[in-house]
C-alpha positions in Angstrom: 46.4 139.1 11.4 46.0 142.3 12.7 42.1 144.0 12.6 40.0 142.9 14.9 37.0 140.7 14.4 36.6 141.8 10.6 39.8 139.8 9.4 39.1 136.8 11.7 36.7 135.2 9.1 39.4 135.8 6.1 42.2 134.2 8.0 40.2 131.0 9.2 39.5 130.9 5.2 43.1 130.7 4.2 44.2 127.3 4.0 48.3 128.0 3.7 49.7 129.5 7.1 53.2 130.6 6.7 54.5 131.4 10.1 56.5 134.9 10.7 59.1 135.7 13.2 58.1 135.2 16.2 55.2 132.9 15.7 54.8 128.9 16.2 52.6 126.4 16.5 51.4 125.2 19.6 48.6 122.4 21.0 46.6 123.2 23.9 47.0 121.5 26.3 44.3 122.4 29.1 41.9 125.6 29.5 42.6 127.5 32.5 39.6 130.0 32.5 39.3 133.6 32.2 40.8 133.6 28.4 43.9 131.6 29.8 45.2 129.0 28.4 48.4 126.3 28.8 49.9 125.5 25.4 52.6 123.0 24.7 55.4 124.0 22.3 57.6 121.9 19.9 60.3 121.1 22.7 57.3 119.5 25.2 57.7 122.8 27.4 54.1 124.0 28.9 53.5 127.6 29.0 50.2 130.2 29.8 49.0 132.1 26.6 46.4 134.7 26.6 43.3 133.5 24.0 42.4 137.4 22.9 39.2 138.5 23.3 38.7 139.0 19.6 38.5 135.2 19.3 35.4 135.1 22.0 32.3 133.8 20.3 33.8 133.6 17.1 35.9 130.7 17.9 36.6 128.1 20.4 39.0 125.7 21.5 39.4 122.4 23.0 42.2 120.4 24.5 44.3 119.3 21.7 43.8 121.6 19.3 46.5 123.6 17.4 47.3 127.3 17.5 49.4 130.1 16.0 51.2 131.7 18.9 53.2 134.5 19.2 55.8 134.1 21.5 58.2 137.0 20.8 57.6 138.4 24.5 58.2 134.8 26.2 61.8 135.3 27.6 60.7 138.6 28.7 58.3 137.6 30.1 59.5 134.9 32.0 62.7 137.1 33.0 60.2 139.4 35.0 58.4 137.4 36.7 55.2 137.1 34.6 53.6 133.7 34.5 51.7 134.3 30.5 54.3 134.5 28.2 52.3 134.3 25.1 49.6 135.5 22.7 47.6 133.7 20.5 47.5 134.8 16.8 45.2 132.1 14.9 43.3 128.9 15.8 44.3 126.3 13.7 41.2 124.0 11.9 41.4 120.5 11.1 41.7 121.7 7.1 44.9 124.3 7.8 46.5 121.4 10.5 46.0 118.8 7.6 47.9 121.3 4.9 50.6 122.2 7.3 51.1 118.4 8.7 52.6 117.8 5.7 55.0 121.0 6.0 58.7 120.9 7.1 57.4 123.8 9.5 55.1 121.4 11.7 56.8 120.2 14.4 57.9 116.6 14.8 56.5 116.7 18.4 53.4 117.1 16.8 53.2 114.1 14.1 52.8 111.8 16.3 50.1 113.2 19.1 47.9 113.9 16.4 48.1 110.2 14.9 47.5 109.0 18.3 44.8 111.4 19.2 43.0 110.5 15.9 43.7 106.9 17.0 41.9 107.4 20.4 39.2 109.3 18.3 37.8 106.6 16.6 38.7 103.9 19.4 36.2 106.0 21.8 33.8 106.4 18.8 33.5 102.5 18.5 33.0 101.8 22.1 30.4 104.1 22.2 28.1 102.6 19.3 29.4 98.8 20.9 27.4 100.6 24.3 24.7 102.3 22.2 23.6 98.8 20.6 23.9 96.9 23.9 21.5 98.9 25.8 18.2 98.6 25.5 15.2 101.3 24.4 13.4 101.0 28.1 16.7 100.7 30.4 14.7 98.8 32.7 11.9 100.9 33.4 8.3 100.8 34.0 6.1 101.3 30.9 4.8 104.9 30.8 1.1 104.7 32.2 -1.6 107.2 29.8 -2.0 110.7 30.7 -6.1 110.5 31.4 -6.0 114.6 32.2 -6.4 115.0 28.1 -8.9 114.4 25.6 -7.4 112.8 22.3 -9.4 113.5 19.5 -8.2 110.6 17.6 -10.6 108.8 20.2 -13.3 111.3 20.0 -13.7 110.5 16.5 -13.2 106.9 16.4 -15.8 106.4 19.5 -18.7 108.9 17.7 -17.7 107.1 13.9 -18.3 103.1 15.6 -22.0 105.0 17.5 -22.8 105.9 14.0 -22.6 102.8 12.1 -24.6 101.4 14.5 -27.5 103.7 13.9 -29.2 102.6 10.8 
């Protein structure tokens, strides 16, 4: 996926990923700052990746979503001392992660975080409309006294229409 910026938007439009040498699929597992991040691979090992700055405002990730990583410089990497070891290639969308769950090239690691996560998801979605009908609109506070700095002409109106019907 080589370009720049121009190709990002044709590449987050392709649904079907295949992987090349070199590349897998990772989940991130925490953001680190300063276009750092740690990824987990298929074999549960944590590593640092570099999220290019290409991707910046153009896309974003989150903990636990899933990314095209190219690791072909990872031994090196860690033979000389280095502490990032990879590159990331492609953010992965919930459409592409849905096509490629169902590929023999998603990890098995994999299947079952994102069942759970989904899981967790909609548990944490329920408890929080269970909370939002619970509370109540005030919260226990005082009623909001009226703001007497301002003129409403609502009242204007309705205080010169009742003077009027009075004067015959």
């Amino acid at each position: 996926m080589g370009g720049g910026r121009k190709n990002l938007k044709r590449a987050v439009e392709e649904e079907f990923l295949t992987l090349q040498k070199g590349q897998s699929i990772m989940q991130v597992v925490d953001l680190r700052g300063s276009n750092l991040i740690q990824v987990m691979d298929a074999k549960g090992e944590t590593s640092l990746a570099i999220f290019p700055a290409k991707f910046q405002k153009s896309m974003w990730i989150k903990r636990g979503n899933f990314v095209v990583v190219d690791e072909s410089g990872r031994e090196e990497a860690t033979e000389s001392g280095r502490k990032v070891g990879c590159v990331v290639t492609q953010v992965l969308y919930y459409d592409q992660v849905r096509v490629l769950q169902k590929s023999p090239e998603w990890p098995e690691i994999f299947k079952s975080t994102t069942v759970e996560s989904s899981k967790q998801d909609m548990q944490s979605h329920n408890s929080q409309m269970d909370e939002n009908e619970d509370s109540s609109d005030d919260d226990g506070l005082p009623p909001l006294e009226a703001n007497t700095n301002r003129l409403y002409p609502f009242q204007q109106e309705s205080e010169t229409e009742s003077d009027s019907d009075t004067d015959p």
